[in-house]
C-alpha positions in Angstrom: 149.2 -185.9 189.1 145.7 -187.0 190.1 142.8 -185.4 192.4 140.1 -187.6 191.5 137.5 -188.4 194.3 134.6 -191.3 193.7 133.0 -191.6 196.7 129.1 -194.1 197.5 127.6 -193.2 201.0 124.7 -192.1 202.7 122.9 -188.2 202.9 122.8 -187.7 206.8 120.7 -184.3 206.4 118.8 -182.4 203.7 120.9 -180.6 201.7 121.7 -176.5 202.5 121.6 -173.7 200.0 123.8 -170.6 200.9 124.2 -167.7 198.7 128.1 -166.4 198.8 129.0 -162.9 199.1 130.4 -163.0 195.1 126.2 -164.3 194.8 127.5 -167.8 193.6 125.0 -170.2 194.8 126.5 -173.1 196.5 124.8 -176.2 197.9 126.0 -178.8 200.5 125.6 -181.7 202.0 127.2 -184.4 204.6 128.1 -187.6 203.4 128.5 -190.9 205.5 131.0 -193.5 204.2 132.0 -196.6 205.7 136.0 -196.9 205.9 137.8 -200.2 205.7 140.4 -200.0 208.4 143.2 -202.2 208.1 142.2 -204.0 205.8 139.4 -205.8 207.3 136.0 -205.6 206.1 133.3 -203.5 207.9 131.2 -206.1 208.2 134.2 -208.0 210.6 134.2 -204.9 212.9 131.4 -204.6 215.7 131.4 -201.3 215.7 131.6 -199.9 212.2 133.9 -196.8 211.6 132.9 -194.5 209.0 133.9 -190.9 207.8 131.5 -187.9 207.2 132.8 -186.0 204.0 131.2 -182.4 203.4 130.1 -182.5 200.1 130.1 -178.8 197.5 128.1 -178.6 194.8 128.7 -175.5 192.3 127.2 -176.2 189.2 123.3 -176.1 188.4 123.1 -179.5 187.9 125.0 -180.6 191.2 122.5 -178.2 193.0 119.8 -179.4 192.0 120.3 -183.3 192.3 121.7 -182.4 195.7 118.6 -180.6 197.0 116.2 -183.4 195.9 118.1 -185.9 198.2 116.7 -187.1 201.5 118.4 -188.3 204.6 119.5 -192.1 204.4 119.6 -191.8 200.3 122.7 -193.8 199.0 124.2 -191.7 196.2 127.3 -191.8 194.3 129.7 -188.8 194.1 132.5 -187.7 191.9 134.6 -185.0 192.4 137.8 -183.9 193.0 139.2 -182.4 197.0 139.8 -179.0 197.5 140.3 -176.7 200.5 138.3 -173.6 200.1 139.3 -170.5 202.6 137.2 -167.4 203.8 137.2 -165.2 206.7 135.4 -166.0 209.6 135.3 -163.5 212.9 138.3 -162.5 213.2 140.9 -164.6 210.8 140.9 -166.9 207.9 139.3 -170.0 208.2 139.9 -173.1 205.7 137.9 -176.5 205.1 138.5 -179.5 202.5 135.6 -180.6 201.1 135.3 -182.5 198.2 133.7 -180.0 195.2 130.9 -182.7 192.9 131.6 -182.7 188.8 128.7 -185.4 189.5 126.2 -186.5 192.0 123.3 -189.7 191.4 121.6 -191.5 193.8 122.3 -195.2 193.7 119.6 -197.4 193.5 119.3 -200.9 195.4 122.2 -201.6 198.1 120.5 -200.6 200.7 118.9 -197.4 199.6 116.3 -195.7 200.5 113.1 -196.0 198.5 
């Protein structure tokens, strides 16, 4: 068994730092990927379909590489998916996200300089 996540995209905000109730600091982010749909390249496509993966980031490191990005940066992130739960108003409420072991911006392909 695997849950390995490598994922290249694009920030679409600035990055949000929220302390939990437990006070673990936790910082997020949106991240834009193009999807190849049936096996045809984006670039065949006239409209482009992409999927925007909410990013966690637990570790000192992964904080603060992740609040030093800018919106449009192209960055690389490794991870693995998990679905985190809490309660919200009046029940639980669950999301999958995927948590960062690793996050770089990626230089030239388009980035942002």
């Amino acid at each position: 068994m695997l849950n390995d996540v490598q994922l290249i995209g694009r920030i679409s905000a600035p990055a949000e730092r929220r302390v939990m109730p437990s006070d673990d600091e936790l910082v997020s982010f949106r991240l834009v990927v193009d999807r190849d749909r049936l096996g045809k390249p984006v670039t065949d496509r006239k409209r482009p379909t992409v999927d925007v993966i909410d990013v966690a980031c637990w570790t000192a490191r992964t904080r603060k590489v992740a609040l030093a990005l800018q919106p449009g940066d192209v960055v690389r992130v490794q991870g693995a998916l998990r679905r985190r739960f809490w309660k919200a108003g009046g029940g639980a409420v669950s999301r999958h996200e995927v948590e960062a072991a690793s996050v770089a911006r990626v230089r030239g392909v388009g980035a942002r300089r």
